[in-house]
C-alpha positions as CSV (number, residue, x, y, z in Angstrom):
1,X,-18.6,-1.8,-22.8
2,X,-18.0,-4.4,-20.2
3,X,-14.2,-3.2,-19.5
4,X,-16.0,-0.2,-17.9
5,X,-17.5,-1.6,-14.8
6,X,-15.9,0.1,-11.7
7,X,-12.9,-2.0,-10.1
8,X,-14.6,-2.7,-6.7
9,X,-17.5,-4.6,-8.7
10,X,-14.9,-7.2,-9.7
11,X,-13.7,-8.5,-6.5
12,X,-15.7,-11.1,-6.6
13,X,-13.9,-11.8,-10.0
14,X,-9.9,-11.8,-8.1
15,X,-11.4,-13.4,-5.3
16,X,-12.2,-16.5,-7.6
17,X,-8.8,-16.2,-8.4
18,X,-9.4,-15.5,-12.1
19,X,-6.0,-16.6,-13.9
20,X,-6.1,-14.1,-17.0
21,X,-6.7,-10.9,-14.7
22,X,-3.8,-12.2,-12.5
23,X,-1.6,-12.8,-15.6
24,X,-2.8,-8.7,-16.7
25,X,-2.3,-7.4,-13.3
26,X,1.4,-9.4,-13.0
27,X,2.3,-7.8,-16.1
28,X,1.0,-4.1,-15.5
29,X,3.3,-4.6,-12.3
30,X,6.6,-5.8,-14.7
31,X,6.0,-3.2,-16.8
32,X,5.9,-0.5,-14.3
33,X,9.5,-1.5,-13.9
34,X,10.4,-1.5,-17.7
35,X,8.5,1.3,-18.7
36,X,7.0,3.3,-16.2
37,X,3.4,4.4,-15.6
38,X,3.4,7.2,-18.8
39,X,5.2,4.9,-21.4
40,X,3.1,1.6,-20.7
41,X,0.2,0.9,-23.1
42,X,-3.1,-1.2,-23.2
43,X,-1.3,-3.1,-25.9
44,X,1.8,-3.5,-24.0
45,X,0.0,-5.0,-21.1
46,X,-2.3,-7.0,-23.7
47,X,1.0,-8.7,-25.4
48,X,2.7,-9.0,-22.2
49,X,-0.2,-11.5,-20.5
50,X,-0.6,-13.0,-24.0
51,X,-4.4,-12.0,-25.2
52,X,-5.6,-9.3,-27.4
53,X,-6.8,-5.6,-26.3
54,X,-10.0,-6.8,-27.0
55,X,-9.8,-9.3,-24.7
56,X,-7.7,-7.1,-22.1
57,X,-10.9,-4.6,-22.6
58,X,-13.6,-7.1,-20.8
59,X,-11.6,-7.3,-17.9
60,X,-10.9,-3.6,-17.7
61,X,-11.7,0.0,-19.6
62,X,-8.5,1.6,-19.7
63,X,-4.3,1.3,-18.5
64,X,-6.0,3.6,-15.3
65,X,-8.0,0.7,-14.1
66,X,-5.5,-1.8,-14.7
67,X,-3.0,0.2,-12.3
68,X,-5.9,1.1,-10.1
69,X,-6.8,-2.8,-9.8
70,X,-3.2,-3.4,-9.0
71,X,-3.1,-0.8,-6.4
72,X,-6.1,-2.7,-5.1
73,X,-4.8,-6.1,-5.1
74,X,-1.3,-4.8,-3.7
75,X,-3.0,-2.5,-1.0
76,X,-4.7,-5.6,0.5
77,X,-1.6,-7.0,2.1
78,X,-1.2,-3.9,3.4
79,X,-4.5,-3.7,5.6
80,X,-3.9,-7.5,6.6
81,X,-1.0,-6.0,8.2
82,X,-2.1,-2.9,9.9
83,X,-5.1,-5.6,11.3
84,X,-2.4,-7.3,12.9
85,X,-0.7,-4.4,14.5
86,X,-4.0,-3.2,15.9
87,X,-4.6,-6.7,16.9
88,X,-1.1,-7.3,18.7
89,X,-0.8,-6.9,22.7
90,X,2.6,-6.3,23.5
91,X,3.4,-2.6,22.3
92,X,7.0,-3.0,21.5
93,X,6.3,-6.6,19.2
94,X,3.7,-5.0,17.7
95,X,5.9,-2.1,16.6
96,X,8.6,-4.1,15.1
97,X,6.6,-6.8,13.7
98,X,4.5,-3.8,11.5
99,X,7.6,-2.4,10.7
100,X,9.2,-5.3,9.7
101,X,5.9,-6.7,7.5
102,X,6.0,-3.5,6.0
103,X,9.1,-3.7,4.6
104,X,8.8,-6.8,3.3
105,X,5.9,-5.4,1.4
106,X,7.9,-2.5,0.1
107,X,10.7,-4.7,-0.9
108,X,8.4,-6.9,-3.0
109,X,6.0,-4.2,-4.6
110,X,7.7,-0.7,-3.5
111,X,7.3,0.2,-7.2
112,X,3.6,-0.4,-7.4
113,X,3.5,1.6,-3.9
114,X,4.9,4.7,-5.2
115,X,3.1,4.9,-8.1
116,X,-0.2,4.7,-5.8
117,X,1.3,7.5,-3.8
118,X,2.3,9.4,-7.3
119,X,-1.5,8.4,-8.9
120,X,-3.4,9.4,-5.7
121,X,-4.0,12.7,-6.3
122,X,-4.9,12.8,-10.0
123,X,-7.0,9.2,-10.0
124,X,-9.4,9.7,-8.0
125,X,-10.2,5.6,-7.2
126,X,-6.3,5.4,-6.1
127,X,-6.3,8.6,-3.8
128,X,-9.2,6.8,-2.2
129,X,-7.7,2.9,-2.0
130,X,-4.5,5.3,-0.5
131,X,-6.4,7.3,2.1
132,X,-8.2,4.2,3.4
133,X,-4.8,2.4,4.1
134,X,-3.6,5.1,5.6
135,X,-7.1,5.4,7.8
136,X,-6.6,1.7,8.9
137,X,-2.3,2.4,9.9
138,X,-3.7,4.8,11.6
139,X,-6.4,3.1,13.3
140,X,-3.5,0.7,14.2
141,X,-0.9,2.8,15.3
142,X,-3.5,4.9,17.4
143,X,-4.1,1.4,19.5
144,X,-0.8,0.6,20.3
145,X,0.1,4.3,21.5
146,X,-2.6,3.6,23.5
147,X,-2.3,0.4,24.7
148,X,1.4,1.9,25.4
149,X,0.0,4.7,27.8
150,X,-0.3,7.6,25.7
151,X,-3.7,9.3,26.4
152,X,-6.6,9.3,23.6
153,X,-7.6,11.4,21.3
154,X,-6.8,14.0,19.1
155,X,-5.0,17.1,20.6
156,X,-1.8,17.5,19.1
157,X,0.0,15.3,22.2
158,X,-2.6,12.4,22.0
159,X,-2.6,9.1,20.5
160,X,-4.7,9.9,17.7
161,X,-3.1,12.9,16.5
162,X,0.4,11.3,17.0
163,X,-0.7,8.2,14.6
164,X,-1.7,10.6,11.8
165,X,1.8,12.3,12.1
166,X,3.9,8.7,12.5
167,X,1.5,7.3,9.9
168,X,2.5,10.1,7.0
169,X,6.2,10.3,8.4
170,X,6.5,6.4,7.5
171,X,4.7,6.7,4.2
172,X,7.2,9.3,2.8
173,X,10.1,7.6,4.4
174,X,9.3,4.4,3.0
175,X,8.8,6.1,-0.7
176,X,12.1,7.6,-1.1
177,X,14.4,4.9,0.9
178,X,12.6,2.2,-1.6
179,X,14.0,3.9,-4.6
180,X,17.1,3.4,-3.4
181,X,18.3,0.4,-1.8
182,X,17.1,-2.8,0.0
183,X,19.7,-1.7,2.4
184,X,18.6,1.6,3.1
185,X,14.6,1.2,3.2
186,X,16.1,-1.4,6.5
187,X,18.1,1.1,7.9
188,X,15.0,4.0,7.3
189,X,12.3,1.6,8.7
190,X,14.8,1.1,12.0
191,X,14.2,4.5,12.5
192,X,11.0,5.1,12.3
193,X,10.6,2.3,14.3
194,X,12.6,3.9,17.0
195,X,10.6,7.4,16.9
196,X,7.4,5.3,16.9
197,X,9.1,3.6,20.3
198,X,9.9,7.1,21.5
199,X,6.5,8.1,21.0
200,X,5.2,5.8,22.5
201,X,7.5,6.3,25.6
202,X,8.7,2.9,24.9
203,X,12.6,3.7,25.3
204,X,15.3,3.1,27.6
């Protein structure tokens, strides 16, 4: 059945810019909101982009890979970002402007965020599109502690091992101050930022 070919084989396909599987991918993100993950069907998403299932089914096999694809596609902006934090050279700008891109991402697609982070350990494609952002944050946050001072590597005082820990710490944060307010995911990003500048040995 062609709606069964793995998600990653049809990048090429969203790269193209393919207007139905935007349309499917838009909805499965408006009906996350509606509905939630459990209560949306094939045929909800189907109706809601305005083809049949049948025609939902060549594009993708089940609800699973439509979420998974949306993870994808979401999950993208994301790694732009974490390349431009590792890409930075001032420490301190490159803290806040990571911060502050992040929230904007959370802002616009928080939900589809925390149901990756909810997904990730049952779905098996999502736990991996959500370790490998976390691998590249890392990667990122590890060059600015460095490029700050802090010494490489991985004991539990080096830059390395802090990332991991600041990496995590933000994810969580970010989960539950989404949830409830634009307001409050600000106020919880401000301070991680700060205990990412403290870290980093970047205070007054």
């Amino acid at each position: 059945m062609p709606g069964h070919h793995p998600v990653r084989n049809r990048r090429a396909t969203e790269r193209k810019g393919d207007v139905r599987e935007r349309a499917i991918l838009d909805t499965c993100e408006a009906l996350l909101a509606q509905k939630g993950y459990d209560a949306m069907t094939v045929g909800d998403i189907a109706q809601g982009a305005g083809i049949t299932r049948g025609a939902l089914y060549f594009y993708f096999g089940s609800k699973q890979e439509v979420v998974t694809a949306l993870v994808a596609r979401t999950v993208e902006h994301l790694w732009e970002r974490s390349r431009a934090t590792a890409q930075a050279d001032e420490p301190r700008q490159a803290i806040a402007q990571a911060m502050q891109r992040t929230v904007e991402l959370w802002n616009e697609h928080g939900l589809v965020m925390r149901t990756a982070i909810d997904l990730s350990l049952t779905v098996p494609e999502i736990g991996e599109l959500w370790s490998r952002t976390a691998d590249l944050f890392i990667t990122a946050i590890t060059a600015v502690l460095e490029r700050a001072g802090v010494q490489p590597g991985t004991e539990p005082e080096q830059a390395s091992a802090m990332a991991r820990a600041l990496c995590w710490m933000i994810e969580r944060t970010f989960y539950h101050a989404s949830q409830e307010s634009r307001e409050n995911l600000q106020k919880a990003s401000s301070t991680c930022e700060h205990i990412w500048l403290v870290s980093a040995g970047l205070t007054v």
